[in-house]
MIPAVEX-709919 format. One line per field, with one value per residue: residue number from 1; residue in one letter; x, y, z of N, C-alpha, C in turn. Coordinates in steps of 0.02 Angstrom, whole numbers. Example, Ala and Ser with C-alpha at 12.3 -4.5 7.8 and 13.67 -1.06 7.14 Angstrom:
<rs>
resi = [1; 2]
resn = [A; S]
n_east = [660; 642]
n_north = [-284; -112]
n_up = [390; 354]
ca_east = [615; 684]
ca_north = [-225; -53]
ca_up = [390; 357]
c_east = [660; 645]
c_north = [-165; 2]
c_up = [390; 394]
</rs>
This chain:
<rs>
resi = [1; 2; 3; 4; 5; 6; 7; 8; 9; 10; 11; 12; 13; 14; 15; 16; 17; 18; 19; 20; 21; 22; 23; 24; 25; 26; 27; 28; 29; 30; 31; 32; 33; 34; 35; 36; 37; 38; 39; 40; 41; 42; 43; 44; 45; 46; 47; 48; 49; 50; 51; 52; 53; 54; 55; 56; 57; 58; 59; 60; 61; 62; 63; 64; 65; 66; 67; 68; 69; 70; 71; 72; 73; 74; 75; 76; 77; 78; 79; 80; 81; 82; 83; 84; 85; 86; 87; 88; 89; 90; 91; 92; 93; 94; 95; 96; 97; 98; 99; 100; 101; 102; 103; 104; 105; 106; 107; 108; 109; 110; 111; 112; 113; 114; 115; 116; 117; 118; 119; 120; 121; 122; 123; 124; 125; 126; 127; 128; 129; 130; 131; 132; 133; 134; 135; 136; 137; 138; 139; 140; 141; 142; 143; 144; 145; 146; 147; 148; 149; 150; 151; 152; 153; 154; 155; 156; 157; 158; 159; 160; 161; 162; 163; 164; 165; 166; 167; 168; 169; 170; 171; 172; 173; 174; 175; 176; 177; 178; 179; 180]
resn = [X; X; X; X; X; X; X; X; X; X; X; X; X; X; X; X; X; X; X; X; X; X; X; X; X; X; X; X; X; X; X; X; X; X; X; X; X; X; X; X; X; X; X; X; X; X; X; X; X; X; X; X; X; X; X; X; X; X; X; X; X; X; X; X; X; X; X; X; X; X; X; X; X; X; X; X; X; X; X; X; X; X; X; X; X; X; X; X; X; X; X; X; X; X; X; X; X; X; X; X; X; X; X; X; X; X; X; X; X; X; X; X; X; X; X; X; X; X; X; X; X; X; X; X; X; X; X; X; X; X; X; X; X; X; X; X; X; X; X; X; X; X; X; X; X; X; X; X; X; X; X; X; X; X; X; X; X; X; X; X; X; X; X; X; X; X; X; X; X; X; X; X; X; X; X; X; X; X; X; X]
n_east = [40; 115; 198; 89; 39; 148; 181; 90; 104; 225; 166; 103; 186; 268; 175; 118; 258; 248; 166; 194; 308; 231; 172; 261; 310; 222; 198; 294; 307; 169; 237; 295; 237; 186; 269; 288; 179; 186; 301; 276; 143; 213; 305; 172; 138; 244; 269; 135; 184; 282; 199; 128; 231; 250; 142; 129; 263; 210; 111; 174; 255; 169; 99; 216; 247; 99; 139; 246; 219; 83; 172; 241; 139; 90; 162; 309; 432; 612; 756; 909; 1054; 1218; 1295; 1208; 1236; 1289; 1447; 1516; 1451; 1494; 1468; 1341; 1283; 1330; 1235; 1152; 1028; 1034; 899; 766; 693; 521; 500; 421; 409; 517; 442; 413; 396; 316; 333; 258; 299; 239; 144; 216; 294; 468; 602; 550; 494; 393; 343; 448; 350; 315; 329; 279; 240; 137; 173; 239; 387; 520; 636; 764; 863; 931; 958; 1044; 1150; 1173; 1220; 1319; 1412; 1417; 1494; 1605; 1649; 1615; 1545; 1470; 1426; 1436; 1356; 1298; 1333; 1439; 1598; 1631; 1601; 1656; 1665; 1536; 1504; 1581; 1538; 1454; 1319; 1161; 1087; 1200; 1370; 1469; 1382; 1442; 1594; 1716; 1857; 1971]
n_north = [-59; 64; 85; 88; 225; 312; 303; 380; 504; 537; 533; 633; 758; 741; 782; 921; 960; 951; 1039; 1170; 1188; 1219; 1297; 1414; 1423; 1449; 1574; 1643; 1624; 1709; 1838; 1854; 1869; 1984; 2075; 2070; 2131; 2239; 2267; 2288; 2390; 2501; 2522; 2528; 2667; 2725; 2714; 2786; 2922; 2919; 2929; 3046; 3122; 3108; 3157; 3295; 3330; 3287; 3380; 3507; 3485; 3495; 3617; 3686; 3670; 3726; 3874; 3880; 3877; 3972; 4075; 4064; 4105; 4229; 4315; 4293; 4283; 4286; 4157; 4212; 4274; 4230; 4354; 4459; 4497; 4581; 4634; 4717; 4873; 4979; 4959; 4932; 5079; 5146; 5103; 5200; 5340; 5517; 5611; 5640; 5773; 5840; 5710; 5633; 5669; 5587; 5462; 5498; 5500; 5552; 5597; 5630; 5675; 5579; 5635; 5613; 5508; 5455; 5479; 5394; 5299; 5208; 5270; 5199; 5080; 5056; 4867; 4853; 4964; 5010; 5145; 5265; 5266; 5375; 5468; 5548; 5681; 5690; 5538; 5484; 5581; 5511; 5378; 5411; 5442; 5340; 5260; 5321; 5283; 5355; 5344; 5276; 5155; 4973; 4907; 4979; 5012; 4916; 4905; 4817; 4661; 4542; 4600; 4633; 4500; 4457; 4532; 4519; 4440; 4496; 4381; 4305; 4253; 4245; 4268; 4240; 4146; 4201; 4178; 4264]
n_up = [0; 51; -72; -162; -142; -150; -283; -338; -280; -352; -480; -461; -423; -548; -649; -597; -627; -760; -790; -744; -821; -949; -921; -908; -1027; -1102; -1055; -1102; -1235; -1268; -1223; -1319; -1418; -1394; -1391; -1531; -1574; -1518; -1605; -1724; -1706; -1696; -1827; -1904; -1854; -1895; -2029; -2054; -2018; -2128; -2225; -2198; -2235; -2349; -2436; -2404; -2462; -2590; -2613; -2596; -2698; -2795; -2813; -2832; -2944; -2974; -2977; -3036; -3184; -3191; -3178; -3296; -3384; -3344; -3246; -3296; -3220; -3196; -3160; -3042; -3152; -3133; -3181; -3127; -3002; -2885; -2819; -2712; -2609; -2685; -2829; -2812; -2774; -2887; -2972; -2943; -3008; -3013; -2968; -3100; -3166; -3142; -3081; -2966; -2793; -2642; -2518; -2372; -2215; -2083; -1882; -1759; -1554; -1451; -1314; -1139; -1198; -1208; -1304; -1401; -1337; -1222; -1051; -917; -807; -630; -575; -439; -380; -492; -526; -645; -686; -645; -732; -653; -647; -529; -501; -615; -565; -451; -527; -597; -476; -436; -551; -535; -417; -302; -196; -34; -19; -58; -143; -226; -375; -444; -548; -617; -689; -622; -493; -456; -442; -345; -236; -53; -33; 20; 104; 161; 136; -24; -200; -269; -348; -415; -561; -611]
ca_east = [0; 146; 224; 56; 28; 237; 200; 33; 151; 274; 134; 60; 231; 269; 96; 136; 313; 237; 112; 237; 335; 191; 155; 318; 304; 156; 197; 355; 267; 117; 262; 359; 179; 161; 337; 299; 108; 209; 342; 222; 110; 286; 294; 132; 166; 309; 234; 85; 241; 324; 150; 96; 285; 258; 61; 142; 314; 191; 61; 211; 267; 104; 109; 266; 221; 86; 168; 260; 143; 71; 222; 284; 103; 47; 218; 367; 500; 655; 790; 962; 1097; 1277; 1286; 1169; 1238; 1357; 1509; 1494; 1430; 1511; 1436; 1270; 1279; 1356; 1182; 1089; 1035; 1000; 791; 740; 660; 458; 498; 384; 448; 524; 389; 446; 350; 315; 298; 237; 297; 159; 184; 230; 341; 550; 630; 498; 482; 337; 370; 444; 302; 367; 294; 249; 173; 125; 177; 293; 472; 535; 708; 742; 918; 964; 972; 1075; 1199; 1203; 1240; 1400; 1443; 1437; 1523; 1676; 1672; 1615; 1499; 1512; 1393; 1456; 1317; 1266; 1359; 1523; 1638; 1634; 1526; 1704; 1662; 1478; 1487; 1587; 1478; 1424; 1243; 1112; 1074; 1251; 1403; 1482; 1337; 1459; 1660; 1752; 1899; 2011]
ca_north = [0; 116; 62; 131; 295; 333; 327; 420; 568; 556; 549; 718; 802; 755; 817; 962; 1004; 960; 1107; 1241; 1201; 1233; 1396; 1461; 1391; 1481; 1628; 1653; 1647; 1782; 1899; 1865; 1899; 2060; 2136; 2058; 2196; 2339; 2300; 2289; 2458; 2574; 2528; 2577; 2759; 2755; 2724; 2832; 2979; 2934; 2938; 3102; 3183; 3120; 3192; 3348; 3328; 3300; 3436; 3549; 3487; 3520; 3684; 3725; 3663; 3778; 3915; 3873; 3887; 4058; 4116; 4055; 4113; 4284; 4353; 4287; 4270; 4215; 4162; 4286; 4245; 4255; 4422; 4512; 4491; 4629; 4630; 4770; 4929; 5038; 4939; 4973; 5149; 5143; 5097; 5248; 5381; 5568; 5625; 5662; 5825; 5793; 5646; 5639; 5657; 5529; 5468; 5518; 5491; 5581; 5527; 5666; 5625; 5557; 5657; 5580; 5455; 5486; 5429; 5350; 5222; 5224; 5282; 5128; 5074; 5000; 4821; 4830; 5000; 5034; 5231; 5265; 5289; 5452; 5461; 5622; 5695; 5648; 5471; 5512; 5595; 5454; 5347; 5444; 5464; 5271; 5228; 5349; 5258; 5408; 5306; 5216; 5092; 4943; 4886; 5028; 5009; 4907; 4942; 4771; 4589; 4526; 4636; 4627; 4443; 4448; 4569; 4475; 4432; 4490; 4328; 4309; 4230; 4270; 4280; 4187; 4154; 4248; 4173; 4287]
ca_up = [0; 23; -114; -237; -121; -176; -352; -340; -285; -385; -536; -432; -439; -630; -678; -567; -643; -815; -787; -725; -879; -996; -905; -929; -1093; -1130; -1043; -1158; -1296; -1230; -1214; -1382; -1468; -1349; -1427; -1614; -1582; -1514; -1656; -1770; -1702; -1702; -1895; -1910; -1841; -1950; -2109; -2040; -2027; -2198; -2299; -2205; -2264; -2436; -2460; -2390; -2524; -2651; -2611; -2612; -2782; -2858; -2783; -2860; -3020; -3025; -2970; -3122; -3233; -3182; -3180; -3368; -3404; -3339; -3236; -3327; -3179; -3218; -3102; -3076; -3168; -3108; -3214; -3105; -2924; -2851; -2782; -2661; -2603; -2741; -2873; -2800; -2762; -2966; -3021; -2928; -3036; -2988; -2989; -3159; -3155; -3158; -3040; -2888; -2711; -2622; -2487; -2320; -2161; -2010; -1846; -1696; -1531; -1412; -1244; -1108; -1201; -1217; -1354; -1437; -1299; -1155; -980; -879; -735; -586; -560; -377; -379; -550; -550; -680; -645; -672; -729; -647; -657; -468; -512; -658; -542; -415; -563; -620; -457; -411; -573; -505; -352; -258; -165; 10; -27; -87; -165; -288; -437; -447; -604; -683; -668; -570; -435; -436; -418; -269; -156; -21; -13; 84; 152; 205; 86; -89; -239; -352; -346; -486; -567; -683]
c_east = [43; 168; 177; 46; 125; 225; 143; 66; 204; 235; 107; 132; 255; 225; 114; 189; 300; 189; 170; 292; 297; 181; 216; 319; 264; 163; 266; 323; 187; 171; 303; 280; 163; 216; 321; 237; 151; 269; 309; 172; 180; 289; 235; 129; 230; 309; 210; 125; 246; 263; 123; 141; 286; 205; 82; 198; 248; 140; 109; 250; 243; 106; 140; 253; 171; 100; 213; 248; 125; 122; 265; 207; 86; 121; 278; 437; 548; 709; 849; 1017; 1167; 1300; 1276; 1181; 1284; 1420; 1513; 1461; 1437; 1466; 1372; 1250; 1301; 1265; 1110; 1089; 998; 915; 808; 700; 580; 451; 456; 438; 478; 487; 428; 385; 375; 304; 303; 260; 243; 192; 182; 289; 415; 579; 610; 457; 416; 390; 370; 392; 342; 314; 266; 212; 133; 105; 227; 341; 485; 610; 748; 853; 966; 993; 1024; 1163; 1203; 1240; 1301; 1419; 1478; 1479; 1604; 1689; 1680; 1580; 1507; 1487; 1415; 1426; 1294; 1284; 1442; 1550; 1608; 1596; 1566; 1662; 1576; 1461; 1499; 1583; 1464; 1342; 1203; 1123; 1135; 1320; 1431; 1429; 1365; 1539; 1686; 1823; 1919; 2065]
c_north = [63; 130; 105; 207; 348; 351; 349; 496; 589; 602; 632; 763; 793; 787; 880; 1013; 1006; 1052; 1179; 1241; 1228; 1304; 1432; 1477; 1473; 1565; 1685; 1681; 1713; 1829; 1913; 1883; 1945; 2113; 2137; 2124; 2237; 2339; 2321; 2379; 2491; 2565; 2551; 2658; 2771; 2774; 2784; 2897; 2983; 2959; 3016; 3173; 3176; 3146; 3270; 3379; 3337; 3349; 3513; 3545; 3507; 3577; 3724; 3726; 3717; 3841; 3940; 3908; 3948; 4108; 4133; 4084; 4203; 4311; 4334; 4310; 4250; 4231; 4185; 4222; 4284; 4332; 4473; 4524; 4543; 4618; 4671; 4814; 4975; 5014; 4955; 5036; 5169; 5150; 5161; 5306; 5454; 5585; 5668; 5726; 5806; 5737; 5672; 5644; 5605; 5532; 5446; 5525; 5496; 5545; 5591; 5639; 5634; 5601; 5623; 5525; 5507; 5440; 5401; 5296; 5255; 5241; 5201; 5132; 5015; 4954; 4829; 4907; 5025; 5120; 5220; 5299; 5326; 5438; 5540; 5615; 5685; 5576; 5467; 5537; 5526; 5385; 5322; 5424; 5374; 5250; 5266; 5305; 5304; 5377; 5266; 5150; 5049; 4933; 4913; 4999; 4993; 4894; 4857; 4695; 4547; 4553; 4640; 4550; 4428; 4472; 4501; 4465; 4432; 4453; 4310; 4243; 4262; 4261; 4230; 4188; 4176; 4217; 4203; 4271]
c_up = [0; -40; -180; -202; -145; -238; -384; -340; -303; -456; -520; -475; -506; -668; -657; -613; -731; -833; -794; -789; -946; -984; -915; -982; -1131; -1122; -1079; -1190; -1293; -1254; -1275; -1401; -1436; -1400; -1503; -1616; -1577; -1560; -1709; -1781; -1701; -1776; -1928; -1926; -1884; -1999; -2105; -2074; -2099; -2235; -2283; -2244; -2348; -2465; -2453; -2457; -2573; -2660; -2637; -2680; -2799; -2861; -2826; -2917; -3057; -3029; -3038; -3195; -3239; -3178; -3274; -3412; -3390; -3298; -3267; -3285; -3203; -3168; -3122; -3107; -3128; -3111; -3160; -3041; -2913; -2828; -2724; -2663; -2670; -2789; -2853; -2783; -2864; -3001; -2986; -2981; -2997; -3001; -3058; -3119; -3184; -3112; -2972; -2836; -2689; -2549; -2426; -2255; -2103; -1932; -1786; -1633; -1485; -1338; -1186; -1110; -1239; -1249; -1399; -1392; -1245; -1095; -942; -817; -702; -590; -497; -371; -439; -577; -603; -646; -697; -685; -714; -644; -584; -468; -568; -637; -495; -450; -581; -563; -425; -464; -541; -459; -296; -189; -100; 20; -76; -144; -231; -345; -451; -516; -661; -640; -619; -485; -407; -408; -364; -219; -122; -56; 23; 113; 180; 137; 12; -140; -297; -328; -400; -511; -632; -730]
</rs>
């Protein structure tokens, strides 16, 4: 009686290890036909790509073609030849000619300035209070007087980006190290 209960569980565990080989088996193959789809869909999108750059190529052929066309038909373009290109300045100042007398004006445009604005430009507004900043001639002098190095504040205006980098910093430390 032991003797058939022995090779009852052997038959279990061969059945057993036959199984777990099939599932591996199986589960191989699942995942090689998972990569062969997503190789498969990326060629897709590839094609997809190539056929939308060649509808585009050939839309823009046609294009040109008739561009072509209306051109060898009703404007008569033609492209420069070597001939016609310059060499420099002189040569193009060569081909100006003085105004014919009878010749119209040459059209010249005005431009008023708007008041309030300097230079052409708007008045700068500060961000945090939104007055405009005046650029008044005090600031102007403190300017000069910081680029002299009249100044005892470090901080104002130091000569070059060396020297601005290695102010301290508020919060406490160098802002940057400088090597010349």
């Amino acid at each position: 009686m032991m003797r058939g209960s022995r090779l009852r569980q052997i038959g279990w565990a061969m059945a057993l290890g036959i199984c777990a080989c099939l599932f591996v088996a199986l589960t191989f193959r699942v995942n090689a036909v998972k990569s062969e789809v997503l190789l498969a869909e990326r060629q897709i999108v590839a094609l997809e790509r190539e056929k939308l750059i060649l509808e585009t190529e050939f839309q823009t052929r046609a294009n040109q073609q008739q561009l072509a066309n209306w051109n060898r038909v009703e404007f008569g373009y033609k492209a420069a030849k070597a001939d016609q290109y310059l060499e420099n300045e002189r040569q193009l100042a060569a081909l100006g000619q003085p105004r014919r007398a009878g010749s119209p004006d040459p059209i010249r445009v005005a431009h008023a300035p708007i008041e309030g604005e300097t230079g052409g430009f708007a008045a700068f507004v500060s961000p945090l209070t939104g007055e405009p900043v005046a650029a008044d001639e005090e600031s102007d002098a403190e300017l000069t007087a910081a680029n002299e190095g009249e100044t005892e504040n470090p901080l104002s205006a130091p000569r070059s980006l060396a020297e601005r980098l290695s102010l301290d910093n508020p919060l406490g430390g160098p802002m940057a190290e400088v090597s010349e």
